[in-house]
KESEGU-566282 format. One record per residue: x, y, z of N, C-alpha, C in turn. Coordinates in steps of 0.05 Angstrom, whole numbers, plus 5000, padded with zeros to 4 digits. Each point is the difference from the previous one (the first is absolute). Layout:
<atoms>
XYZXYZXYZ/...
</atoms>
This chain:
<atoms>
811635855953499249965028499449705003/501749845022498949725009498650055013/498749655000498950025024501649885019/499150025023502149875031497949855007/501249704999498249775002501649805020/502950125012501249865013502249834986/502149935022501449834997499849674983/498049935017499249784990498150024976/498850044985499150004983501250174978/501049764971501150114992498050084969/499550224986498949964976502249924977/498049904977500950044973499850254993/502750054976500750294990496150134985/500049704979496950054989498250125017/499849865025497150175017501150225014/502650085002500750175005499750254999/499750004968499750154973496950095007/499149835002496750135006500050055025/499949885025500750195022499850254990/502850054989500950325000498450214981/497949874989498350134985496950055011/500649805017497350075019499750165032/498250224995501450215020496650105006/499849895024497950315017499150214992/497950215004500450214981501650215027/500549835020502250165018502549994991/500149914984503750024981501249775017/498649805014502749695008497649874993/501449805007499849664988497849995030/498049834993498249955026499549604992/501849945015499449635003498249865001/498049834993498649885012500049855024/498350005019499249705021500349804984/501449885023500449654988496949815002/497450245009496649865003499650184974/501150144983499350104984500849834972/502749955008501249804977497949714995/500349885026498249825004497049964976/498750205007497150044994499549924971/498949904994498149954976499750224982/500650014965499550174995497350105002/497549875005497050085005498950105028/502749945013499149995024501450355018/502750044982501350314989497550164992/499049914972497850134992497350165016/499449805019497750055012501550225025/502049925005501350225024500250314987/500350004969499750234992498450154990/497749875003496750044991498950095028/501249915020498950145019501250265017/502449994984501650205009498650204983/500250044966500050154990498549964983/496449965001498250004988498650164981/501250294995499250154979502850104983/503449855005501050084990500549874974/502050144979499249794965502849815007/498349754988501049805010501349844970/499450084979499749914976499450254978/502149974977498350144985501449974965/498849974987501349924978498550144978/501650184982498850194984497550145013/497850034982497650175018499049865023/500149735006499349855015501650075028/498349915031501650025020497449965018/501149885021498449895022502150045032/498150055022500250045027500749665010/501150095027500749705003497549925008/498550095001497149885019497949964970/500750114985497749994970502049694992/502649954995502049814990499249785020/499650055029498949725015498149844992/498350274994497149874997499349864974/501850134981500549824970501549705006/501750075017501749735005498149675019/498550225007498449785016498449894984/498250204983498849834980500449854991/502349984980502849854994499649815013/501149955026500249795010498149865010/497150155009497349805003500049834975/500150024973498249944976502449804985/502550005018502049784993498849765017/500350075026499849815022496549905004/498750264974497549754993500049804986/500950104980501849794971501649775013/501650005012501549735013499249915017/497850105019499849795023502049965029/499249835003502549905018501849975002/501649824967501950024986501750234999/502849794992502150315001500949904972/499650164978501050004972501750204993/501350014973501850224986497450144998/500450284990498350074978501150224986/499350094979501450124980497750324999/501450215007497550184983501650264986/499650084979501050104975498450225002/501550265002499150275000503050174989/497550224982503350215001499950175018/502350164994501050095023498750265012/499849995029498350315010498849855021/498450185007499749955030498149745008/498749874981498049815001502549725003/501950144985502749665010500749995021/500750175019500650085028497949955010/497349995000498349905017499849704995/500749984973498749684998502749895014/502450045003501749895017500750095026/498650195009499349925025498149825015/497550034977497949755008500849835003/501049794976501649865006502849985022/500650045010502349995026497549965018/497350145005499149975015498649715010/499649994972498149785007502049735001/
</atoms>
């Protein structure tokens, strides 16, 4: 199943490929807004924290968090960066394995 994106826009076979693998749980393809494409990935995030605040948002082996438990990690995250740098805009590096504590710390980060 394509998607129908028009005449003028043409895809690559590659994103094609995923297109056709990504499906609604209505059985079609559902497009994004071009204010959806747009958006920030933190800024996506928060639109779905308010949409869907007790649903699991994350979950990695026994571990798993709501999008609204994952915000609130992510904010922390990002207060205790943006205490650490200041005003300043630096790299920074932070080293976690994998599970749901990396997903927050990189959301924090995007956020901040």
């Amino acid at each position: 199943m394509s998607a129908d994106i028009g005449d003028t826009d043409r895809i690559p076979p590659s994103q094609q490929a995923i297109i056709d693998k990504c499906f609604h749980p209505s059985g079609s393809f559902i497009p994004f807004d071009r204010e959806a494409i747009e958006q920030s990935i933190s800024d996506r995030f928060e639109q779905m924290v308010r949409m869907y605040p007790h649903r699991l948002a994350v979950k990695a082996g026994h571990e798993e968090l709501s999008y609204d438990e994952l915000n609130r990690a992510s904010n922390r995250i990002a207060h205790a960066v943006l205490e650490q740098l200041g005003e300043g805009s630096e790299p920074i590096a932070l080293l976690f394995e994998r599970g749901v504590q990396a997903i927050a710390a990189i959301m924090g980060v995007l956020k901040a």
